[in-house]
C-alpha positions in Angstrom: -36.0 -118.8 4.4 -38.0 -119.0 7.6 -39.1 -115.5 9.7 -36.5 -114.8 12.9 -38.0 -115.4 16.0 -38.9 -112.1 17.3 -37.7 -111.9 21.1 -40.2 -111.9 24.3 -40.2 -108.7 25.5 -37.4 -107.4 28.0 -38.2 -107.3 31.3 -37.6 -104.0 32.8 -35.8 -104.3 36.5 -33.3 -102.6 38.4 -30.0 -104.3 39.1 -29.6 -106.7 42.0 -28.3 -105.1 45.2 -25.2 -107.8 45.3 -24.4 -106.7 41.3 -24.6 -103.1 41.6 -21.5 -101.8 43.5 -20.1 -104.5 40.5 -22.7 -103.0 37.7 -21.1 -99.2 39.2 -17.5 -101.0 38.4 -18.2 -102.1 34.6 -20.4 -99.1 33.8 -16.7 -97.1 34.6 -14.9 -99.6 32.8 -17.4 -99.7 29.6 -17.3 -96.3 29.6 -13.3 -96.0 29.8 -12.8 -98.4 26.9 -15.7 -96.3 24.5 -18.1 -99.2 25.2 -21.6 -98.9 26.9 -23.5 -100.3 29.6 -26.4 -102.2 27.9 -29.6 -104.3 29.5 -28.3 -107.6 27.9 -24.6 -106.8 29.7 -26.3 -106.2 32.9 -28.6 -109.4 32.7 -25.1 -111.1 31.8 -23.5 -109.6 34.8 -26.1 -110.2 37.3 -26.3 -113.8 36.0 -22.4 -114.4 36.7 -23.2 -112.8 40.5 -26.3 -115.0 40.9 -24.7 -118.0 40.1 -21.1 -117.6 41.1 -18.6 -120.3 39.4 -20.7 -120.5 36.4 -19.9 -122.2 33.0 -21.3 -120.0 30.0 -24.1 -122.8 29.2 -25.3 -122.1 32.9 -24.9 -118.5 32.5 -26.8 -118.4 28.9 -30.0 -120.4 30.7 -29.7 -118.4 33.8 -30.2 -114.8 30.9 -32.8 -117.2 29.0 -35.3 -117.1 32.3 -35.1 -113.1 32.1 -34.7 -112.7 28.3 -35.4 -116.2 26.2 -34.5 -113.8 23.2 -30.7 -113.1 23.7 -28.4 -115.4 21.7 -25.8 -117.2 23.3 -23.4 -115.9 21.1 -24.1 -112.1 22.9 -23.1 -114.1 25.8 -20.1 -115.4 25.0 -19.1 -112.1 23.3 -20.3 -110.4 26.8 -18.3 -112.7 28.8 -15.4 -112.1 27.0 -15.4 -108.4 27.0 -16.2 -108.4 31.3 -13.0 -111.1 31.5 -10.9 -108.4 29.5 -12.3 -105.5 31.8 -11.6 -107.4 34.7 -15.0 -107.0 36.1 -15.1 -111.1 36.3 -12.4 -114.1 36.0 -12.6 -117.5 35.0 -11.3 -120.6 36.1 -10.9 -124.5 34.5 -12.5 -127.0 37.4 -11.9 -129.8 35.8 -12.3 -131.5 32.2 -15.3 -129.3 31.4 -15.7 -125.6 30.2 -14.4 -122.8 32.0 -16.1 -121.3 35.0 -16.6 -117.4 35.6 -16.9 -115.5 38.4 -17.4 -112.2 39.5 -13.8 -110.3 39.4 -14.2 -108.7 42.5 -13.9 -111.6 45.3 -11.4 -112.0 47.5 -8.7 -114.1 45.6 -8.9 -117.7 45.9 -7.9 -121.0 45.0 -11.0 -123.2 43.8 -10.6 -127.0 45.5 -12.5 -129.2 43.1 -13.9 -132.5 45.1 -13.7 -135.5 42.0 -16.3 -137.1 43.8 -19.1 -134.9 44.7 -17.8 -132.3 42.1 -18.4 -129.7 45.0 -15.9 -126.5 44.1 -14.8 -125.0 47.8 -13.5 -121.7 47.6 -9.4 -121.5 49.8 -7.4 -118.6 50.6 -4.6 -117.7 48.1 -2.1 -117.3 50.5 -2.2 -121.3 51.5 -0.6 -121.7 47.9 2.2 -119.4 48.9 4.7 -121.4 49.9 4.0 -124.0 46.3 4.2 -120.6 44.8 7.4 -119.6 45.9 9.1 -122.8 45.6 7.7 -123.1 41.7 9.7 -119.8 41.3 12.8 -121.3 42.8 13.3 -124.1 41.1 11.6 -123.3 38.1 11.6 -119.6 37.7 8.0 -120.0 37.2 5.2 -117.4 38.6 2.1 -119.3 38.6 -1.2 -117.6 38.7 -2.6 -119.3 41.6 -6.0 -117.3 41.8 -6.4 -119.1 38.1 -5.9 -122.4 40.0 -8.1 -125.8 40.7 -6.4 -128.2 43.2 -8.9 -131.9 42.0 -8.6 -133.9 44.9 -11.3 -135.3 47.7 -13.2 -132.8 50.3 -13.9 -133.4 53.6 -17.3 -134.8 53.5 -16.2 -137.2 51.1 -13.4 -138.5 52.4 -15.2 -138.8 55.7 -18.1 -140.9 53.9 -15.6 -143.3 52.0 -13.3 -144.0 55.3 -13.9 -147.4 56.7 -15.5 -147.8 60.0 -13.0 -147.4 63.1 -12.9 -151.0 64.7 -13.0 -151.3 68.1 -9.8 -152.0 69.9 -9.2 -155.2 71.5 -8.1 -155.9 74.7 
């Protein structure tokens, strides 16, 4: 049976400005459910902030720079407890794993470019008029802050456009 790696010691830092009016949030929340606010939730938190629409692979490497010594599993179990809190939210992009993001943005659709893979952040309210008509027809109430639209962004679409040819006379 080999020895446990014994874990680099924690770095000692205050939160980030951007994560603590969200740290302030969870600490309430934590506290509300029994739970507390511990250093490997807040390096998990500030991770989520720092990266934005992050999958938990990018989020576990993003806690490894700070703390090499936390397992991914205390991630995942983190991630999991901030989603039910609703201190962050995640999101399916594509084929891969599911994104997170902090809980607190503005609501959003997430437009997913299949060519660059560039995730562009919409207002909600463009999806109200899909919404409504899902609901119509369907009687279906879609969570659109939950929703990727795949499709081409601008930059893209501009590159892969033929050239305009000149008109002739």
């Amino acid at each position: 049976m080999s020895a446990k790696p014994t874990a680099a010691p924690r770095a000692s830092h205050a939160p980030e400005p951007a994560a603590a009016q969200t740290a302030s949030t969870l600490r309430s929340r934590l506290h509300a459910s029994g739970l507390r606010m511990t250093p490997q939730r807040l390096l998990v938190l500030e991770a989520v902030i720092r990266l934005g629409h992050a999958t938990p692979e990018d989020v576990c490497a993003e806690v490894a720079r700070v703390d090499p010594g936390m397992s991914p599993s205390t991630v995942y179990r983190t991630l999991e407890v901030f989603e039910r809190l609703g201190v962050i939210r995640h999101a399916h992009l594509g084929s891969g794993a599911a994104t997170y993001h902090p809980g607190d943005e503005t609501a959003h659709l997430h437009l997913v470019c299949e060519s660059c893979g560039r995730v562009t952040e919409a207002d909600v309210t463009l999806a109200d008029e899909l919404a409504g008509r899902l609901s119509a027809v369907h009687g279906f109430i879609p969570d659109v802050e939950h929703m990727a639209i795949s499709g081409t962004c601008g930059d893209c679409a501009a590159a892969a456009a033929p050239p305009a040819r000149p008109a002739r006379l």
